[in-house]
N, C-alpha and C positions, 0 to 999 in steps of 0.2 A: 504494500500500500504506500510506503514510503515511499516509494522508486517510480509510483507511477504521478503521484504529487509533485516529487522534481522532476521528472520530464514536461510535466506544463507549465510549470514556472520554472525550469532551469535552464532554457535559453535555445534548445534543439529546436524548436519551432517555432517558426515565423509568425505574427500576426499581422493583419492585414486590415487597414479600417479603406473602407471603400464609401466615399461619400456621394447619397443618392439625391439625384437631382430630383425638384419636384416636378410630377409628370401630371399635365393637363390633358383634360380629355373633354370631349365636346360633342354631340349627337350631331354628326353628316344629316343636315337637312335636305339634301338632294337626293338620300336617301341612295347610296352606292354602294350594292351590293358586293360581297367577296364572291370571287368566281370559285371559288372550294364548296367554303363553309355557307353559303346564301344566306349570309346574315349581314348586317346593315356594318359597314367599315368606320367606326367612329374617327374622329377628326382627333388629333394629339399633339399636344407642345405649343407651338408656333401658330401651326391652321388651329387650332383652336381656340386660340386667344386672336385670332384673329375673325373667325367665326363669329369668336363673341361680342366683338367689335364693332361688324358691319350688322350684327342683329340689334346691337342698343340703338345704332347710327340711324338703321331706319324703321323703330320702331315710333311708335306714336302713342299721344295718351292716349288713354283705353282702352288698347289692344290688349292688357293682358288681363286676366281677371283679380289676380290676387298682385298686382302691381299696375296700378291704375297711373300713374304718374312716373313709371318706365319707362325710357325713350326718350329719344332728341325731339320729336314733335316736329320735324323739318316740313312735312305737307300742309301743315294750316301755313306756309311762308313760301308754298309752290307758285302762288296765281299773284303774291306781291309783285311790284315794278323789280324791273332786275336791276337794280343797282347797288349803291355802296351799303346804302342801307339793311337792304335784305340781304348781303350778304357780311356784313358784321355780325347780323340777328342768326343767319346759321351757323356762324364757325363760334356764338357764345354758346348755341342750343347745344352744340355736337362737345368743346371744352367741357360743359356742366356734366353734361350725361358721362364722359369719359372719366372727369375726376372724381365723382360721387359713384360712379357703378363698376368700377374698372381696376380695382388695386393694383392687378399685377402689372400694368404699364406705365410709362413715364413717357408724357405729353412730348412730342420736340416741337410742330408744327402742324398746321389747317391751311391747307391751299385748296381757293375755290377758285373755279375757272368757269366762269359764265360763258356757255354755249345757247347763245339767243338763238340760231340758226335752225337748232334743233330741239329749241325748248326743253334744253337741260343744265342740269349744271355737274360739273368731275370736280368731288372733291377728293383730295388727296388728302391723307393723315399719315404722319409720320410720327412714330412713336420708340418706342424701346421696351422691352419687356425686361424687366428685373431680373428676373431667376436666371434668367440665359443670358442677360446681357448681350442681347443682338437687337440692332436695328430691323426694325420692319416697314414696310409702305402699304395700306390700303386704300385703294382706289376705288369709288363708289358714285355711280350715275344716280344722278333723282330726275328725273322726267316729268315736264309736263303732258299729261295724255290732254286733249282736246276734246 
């Protein structure tokens, strides 16, 4: 019994601390089956938090039920004039909803790009995610339908 006490603590054997990253995971809303298992491929890491991103981005109040006040709210500010104004008013809608619902990322930038031509607007968010410390870009069309 003694002999086997020092061989775990008396230096034969290596120990090993392996530090685990935190893993995000996100329900594929496109719903993209595995071609094996036909079971829905959830979204992880990066597409995840990115996922979660473009869903706060264009969701709207009242769309959810148990989070009534969820969301950037960007479509009651579709049919406004296109100008500086309305879009100050969406890149404070899209910051609010990012910093209050968003932990795991760190804000860098909102770039909106008024396409009146086609009655839409590209906006771009540029962010960072903490855990992984990588830059990301999401890019997100809002359209006006006629």
């Amino acid at each position: 019994m003694s002999r086997a006490l020092s061989d775990r603590s008396g230096g034969n054997s290596k120990a090993s601390i392996v530090a685990k990253t935190k893993q995000y995971t996100d329900l594929d809303l496109n719903l993209t089956l595995h071609p094996v298992r036909k079971d829905i491929i959830p979204l992880r890491d990066d597409l995840a938090v990115k996922s979660a991103l473009r869903n706060l981005i264009v969701s709207n109040f009242y769309e959810r039920p148990f989070g009534a006040m969820l969301g950037a709210n960007l479509r009651s500010l579709l049919f406004e004039p296109a100008d500086n104004v309305t879009q100050i008013a969406l890149r404070g809608n899209i910051e609010r909803v990012i910093q209050r619902q968003e932990p795991r990322v760190d804000l860098y930038d909102i770039e909106i790009e008024d396409l009146s031509n086609e009655n839409t607007y590209q906006i771009t968010v540029l962010y960072n995610i903490k855990a992984f410390d990588t830059n990301q870009e999401l890019v997100v069309q809002l359209r006006r339908l006629k």
